[in-house]
C-alpha positions as CSV (number, residue, x, y, z in Angstrom):
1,X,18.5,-80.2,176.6
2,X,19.1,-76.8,178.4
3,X,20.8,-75.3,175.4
4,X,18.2,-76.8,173.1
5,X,15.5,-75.3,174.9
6,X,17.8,-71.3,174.9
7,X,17.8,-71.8,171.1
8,X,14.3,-72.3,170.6
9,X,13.0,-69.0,172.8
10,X,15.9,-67.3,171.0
11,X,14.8,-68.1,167.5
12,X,11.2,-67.5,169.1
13,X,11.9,-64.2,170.1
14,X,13.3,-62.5,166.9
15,X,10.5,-64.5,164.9
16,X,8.0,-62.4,167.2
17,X,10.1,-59.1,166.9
18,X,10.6,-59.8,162.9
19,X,6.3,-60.2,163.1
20,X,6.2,-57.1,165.1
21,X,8.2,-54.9,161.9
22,X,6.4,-56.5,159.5
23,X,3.7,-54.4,159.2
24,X,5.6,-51.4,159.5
25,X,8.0,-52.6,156.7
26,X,4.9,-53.0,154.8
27,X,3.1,-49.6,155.3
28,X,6.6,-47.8,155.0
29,X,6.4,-47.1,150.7
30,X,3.1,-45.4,151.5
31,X,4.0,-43.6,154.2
32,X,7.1,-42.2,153.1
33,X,4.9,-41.1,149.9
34,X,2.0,-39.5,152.2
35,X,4.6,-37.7,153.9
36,X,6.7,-36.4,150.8
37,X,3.7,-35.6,148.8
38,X,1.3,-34.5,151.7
39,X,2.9,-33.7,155.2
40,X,6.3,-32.4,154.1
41,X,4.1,-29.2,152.4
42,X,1.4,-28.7,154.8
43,X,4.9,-28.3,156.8
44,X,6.5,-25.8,154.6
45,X,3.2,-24.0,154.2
46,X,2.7,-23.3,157.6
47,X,6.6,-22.0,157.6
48,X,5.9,-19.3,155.0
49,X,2.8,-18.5,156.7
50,X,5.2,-17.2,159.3
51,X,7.1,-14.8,157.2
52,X,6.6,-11.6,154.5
53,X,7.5,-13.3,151.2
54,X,6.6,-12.1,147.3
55,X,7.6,-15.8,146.1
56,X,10.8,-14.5,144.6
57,X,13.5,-12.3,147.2
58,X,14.3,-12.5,150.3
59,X,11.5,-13.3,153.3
60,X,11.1,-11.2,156.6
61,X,10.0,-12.8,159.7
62,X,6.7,-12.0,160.7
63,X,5.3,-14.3,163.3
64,X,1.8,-14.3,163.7
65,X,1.0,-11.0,161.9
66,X,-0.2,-13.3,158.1
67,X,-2.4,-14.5,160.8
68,X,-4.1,-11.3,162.1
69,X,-4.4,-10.2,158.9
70,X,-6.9,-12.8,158.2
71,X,-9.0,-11.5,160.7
72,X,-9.0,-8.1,160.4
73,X,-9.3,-8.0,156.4
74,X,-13.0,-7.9,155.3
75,X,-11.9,-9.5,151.9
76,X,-10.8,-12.8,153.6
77,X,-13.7,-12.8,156.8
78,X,-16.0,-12.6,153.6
79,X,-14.4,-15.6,151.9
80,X,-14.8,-17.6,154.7
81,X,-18.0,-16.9,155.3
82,X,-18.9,-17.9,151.4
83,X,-17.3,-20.8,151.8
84,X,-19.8,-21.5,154.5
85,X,-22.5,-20.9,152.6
86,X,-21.4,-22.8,149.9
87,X,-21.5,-25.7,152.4
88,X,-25.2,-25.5,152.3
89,X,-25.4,-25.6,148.4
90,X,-23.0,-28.3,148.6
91,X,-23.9,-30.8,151.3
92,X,-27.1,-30.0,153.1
93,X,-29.2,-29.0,149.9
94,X,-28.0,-31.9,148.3
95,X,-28.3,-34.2,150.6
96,X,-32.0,-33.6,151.8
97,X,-32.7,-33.7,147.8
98,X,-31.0,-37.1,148.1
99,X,-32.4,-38.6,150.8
100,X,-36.1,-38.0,148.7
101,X,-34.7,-39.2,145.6
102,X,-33.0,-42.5,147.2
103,X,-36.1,-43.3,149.3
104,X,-38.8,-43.1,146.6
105,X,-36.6,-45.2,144.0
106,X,-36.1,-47.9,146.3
107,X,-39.1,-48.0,147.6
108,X,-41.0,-47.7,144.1
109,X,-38.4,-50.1,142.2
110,X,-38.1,-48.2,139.4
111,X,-37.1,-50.3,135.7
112,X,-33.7,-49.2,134.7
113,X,-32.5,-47.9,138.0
114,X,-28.5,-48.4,137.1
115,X,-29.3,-46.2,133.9
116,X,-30.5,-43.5,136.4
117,X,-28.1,-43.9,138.5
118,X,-25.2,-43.5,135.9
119,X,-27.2,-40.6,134.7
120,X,-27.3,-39.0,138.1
121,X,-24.0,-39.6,138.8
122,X,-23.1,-38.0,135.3
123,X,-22.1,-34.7,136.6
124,X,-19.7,-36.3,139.1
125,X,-17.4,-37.4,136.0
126,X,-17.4,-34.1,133.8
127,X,-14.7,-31.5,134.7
128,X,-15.4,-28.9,136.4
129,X,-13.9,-26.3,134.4
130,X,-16.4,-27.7,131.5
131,X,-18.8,-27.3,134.1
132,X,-18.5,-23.7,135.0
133,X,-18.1,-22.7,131.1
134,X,-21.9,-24.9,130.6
135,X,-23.5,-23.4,133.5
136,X,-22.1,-19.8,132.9
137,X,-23.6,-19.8,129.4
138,X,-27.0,-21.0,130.9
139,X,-27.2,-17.8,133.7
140,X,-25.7,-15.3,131.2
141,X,-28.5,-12.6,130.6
142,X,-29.4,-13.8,126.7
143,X,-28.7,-17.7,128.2
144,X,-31.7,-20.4,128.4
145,X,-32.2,-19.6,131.9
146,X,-33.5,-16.1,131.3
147,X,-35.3,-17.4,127.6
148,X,-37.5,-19.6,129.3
149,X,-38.3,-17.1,132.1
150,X,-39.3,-15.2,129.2
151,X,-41.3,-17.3,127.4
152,X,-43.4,-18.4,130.2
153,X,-44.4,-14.9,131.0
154,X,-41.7,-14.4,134.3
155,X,-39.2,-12.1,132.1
156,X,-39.3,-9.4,135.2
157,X,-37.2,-12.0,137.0
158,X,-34.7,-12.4,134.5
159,X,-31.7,-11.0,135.3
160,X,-27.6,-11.1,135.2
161,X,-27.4,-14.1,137.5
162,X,-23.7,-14.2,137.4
163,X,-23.6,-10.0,137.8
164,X,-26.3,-9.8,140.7
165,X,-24.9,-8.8,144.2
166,X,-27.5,-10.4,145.6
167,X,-28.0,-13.6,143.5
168,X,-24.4,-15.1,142.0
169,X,-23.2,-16.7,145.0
170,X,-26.0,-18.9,145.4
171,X,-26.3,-19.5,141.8
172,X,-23.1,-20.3,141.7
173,X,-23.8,-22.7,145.0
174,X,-26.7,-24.3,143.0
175,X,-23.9,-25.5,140.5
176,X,-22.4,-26.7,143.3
177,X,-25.9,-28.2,144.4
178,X,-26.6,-30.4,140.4
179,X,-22.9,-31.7,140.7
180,X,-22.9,-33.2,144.4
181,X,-26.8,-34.5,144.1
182,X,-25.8,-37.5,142.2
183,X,-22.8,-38.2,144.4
184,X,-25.0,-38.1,147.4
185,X,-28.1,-39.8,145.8
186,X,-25.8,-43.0,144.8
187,X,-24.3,-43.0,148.2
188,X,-27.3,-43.1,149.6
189,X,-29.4,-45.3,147.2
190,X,-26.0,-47.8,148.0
191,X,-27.0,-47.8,152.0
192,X,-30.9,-48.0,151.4
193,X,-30.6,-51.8,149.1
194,X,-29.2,-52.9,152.2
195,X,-31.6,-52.2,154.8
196,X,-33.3,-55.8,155.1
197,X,-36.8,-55.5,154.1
198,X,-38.0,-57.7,157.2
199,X,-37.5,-54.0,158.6
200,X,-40.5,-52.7,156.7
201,X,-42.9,-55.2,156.5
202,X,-42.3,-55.6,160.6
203,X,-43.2,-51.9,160.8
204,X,-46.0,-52.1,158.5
205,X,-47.7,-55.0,160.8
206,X,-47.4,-51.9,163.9
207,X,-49.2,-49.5,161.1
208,X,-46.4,-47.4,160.5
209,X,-46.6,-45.3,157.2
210,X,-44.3,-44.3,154.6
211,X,-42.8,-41.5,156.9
212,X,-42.4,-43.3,160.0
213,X,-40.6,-45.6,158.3
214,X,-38.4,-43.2,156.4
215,X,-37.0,-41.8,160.5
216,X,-37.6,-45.0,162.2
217,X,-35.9,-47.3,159.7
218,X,-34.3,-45.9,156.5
219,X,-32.7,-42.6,158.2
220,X,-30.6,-44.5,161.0
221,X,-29.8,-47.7,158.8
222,X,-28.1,-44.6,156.5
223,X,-25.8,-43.1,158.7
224,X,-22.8,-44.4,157.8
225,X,-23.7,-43.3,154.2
226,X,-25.0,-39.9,155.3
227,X,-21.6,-39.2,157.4
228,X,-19.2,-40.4,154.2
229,X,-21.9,-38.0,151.7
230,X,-21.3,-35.2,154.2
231,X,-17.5,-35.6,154.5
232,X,-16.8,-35.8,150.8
233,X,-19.7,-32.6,150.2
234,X,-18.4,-30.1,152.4
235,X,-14.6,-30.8,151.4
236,X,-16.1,-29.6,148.3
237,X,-17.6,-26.7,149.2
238,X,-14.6,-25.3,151.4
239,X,-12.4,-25.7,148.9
240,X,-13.8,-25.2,145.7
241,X,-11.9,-22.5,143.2
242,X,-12.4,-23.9,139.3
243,X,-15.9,-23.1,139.5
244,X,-15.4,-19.6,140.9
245,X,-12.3,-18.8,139.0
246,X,-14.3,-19.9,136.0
247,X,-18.0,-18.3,136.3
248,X,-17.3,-15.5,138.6
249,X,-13.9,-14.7,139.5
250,X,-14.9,-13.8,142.9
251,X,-17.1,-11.0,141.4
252,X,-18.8,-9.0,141.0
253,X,-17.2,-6.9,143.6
254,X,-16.1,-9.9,146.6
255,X,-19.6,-11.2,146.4
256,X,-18.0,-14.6,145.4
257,X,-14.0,-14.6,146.6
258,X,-14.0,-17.9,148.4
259,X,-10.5,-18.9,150.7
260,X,-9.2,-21.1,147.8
261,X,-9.5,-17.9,145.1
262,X,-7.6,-15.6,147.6
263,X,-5.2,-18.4,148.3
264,X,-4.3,-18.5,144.1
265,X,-4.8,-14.1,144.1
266,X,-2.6,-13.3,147.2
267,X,0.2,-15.5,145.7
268,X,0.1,-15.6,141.9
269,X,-1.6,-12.0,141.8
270,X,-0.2,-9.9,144.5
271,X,2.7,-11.5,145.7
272,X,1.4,-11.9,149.2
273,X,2.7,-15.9,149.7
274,X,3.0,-15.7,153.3
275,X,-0.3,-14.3,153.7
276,X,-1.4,-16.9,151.1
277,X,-0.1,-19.8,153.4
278,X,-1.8,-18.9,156.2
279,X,-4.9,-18.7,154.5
280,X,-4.6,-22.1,153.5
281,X,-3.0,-23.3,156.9
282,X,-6.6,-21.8,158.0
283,X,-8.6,-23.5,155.7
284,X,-7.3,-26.8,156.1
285,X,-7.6,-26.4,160.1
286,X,-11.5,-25.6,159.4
287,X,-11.9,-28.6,156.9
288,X,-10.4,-31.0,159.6
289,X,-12.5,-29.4,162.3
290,X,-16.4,-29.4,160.5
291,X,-15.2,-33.0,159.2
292,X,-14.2,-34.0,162.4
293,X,-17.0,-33.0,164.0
294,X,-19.8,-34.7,161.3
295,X,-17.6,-38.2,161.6
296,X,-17.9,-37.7,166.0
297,X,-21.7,-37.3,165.5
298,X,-22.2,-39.9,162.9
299,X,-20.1,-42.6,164.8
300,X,-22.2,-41.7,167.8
301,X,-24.4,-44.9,168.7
């Protein structure tokens, strides 16, 4: 009976540590894939961000200096600081224009809504490099843009969008703006279906209006949707290089250059890799940082 009873807790025992690897034995394909294709570069990135490299010959040991460099050059502080602009265009402009657009098209129950909202979502789907070629024909100075100025009797504000110092970068951040609306409107229009309507009528009984419903009810039913819209947006913005290689080229003058444009210039144009890698190694420590931070507030209770 004794031996009977070892047997048992034995085969019990490596039945609960076979149960304990299963998982693990599960996950391992996709983890060995995240870490070949994702954490095995960030790795070798952040290497040659410690070393004076042309891509080609041999590599000199250089610590820390890539990084210094980053904050000393003008060319790469202005980058960054485009890049947070463009985070406006891309995420907060869009997602106060979605937050109007969601509310009144639930609300009104609008015919033909998943029409509009493949419509919307239209720009989400196009490449971007057909993007930036559409949109650079419309600011060019004989483009649509500056015809209909024209012809409606504004022609004094017609101008080189794309060649302005003071106006490309946020023309170029309004592209930015008509691709992530649609992204942010569905997201959105997604959470609002779902708020139960008892909600509303409740709140109508107290004599709460349109607004007061819109913060009391709508806005904190959306989080969850508002923290995902932000997340994917400003990923977006901070790393976005088709549409400025495309439109701008981080001209005229640096009025554009963005991190990921002197990532591809510093490398493929001047040779500068380990300078190149650090930018990047930056970049990605910023993206994990303003993410980080928008996912801590919108899990907040």
């Amino acid at each position: 009976m004794a031996d009977s009873t070892t047997t048992i807790g034995r085969s019990a025992s490596r039945l609960s540590a076979r149960s304990a690897w299963a998982p693990w034995a599960y996950l391992a394909p996709a983890i060995l894939l995240y870490g070949a294709f994702l954490l095995f570069p960030l790795a070798r990135a952040a290497q040659f961000s410690l070393f004076e490299w042309d891509g080609l010959g041999a590599s000199t040991f250089v610590g820390l200096d890539n990084y210094v460099e980053i904050i000393y050059d003008e060319r790469l502080r202005e980058a960054f600081w485009h890049a947070l602009v463009l985070v406006f265009f891309y995420a907060v402009l869009p997602l106060a224009i979605g937050l109007l657009l969601a509310s009144l098209l639930t609300r009104a129950q609008v015919r033909g809504l998943g029409f509009f909202r493949s419509v919307i979502f239209l720009p989400q789907v196009i490449a971007m490099v057909v993007v930036a070629v559409t949109w650079r024909q419309i600011y060019a100075p004989d483009g649509p843009l500056n015809g209909i100025l024209r012809m409606i009797g504004l022609g004094t504000l017609a101008r080189p969008w794309l060649g302005d110092y003071t106006f490309t970068l946020p023309a170029v951040g309004l592209i930015g703006t008509w691709v992530c609306t649609g992204l942010v409107t569905v997201l959105l229009m997604a959470g609002m279906s779902r708020v139960p309507r008892e909600l509303y009528e409740a709140a109508r009984l107290d004599g709460s209006g349109p607004v007061r419903e819109f913060f009391a009810i709508t806005l904190p039913m959306v989080r969850g949707e508002i923290t995902v819209a932000l997340t994917l947006t400003i990923v977006a913005a901070l790393k976005t290089f088709d549409l400025v290689y495309v439109t701008t080229s981080g001209g005229p003058g640096t009025s554009t250059t963005v991190p990921s444009y002197e990532i591809y210039r510093r490398a493929f144009e001047l040779g500068e890799v380990g300078v190149a890698t650090a930018v990047g190694v930056v970049l990605t420590l910023i993206v994990f940082a303003i993410n980080g931070v928008v996912n801590m507030i919108g899990d907040r209770k």
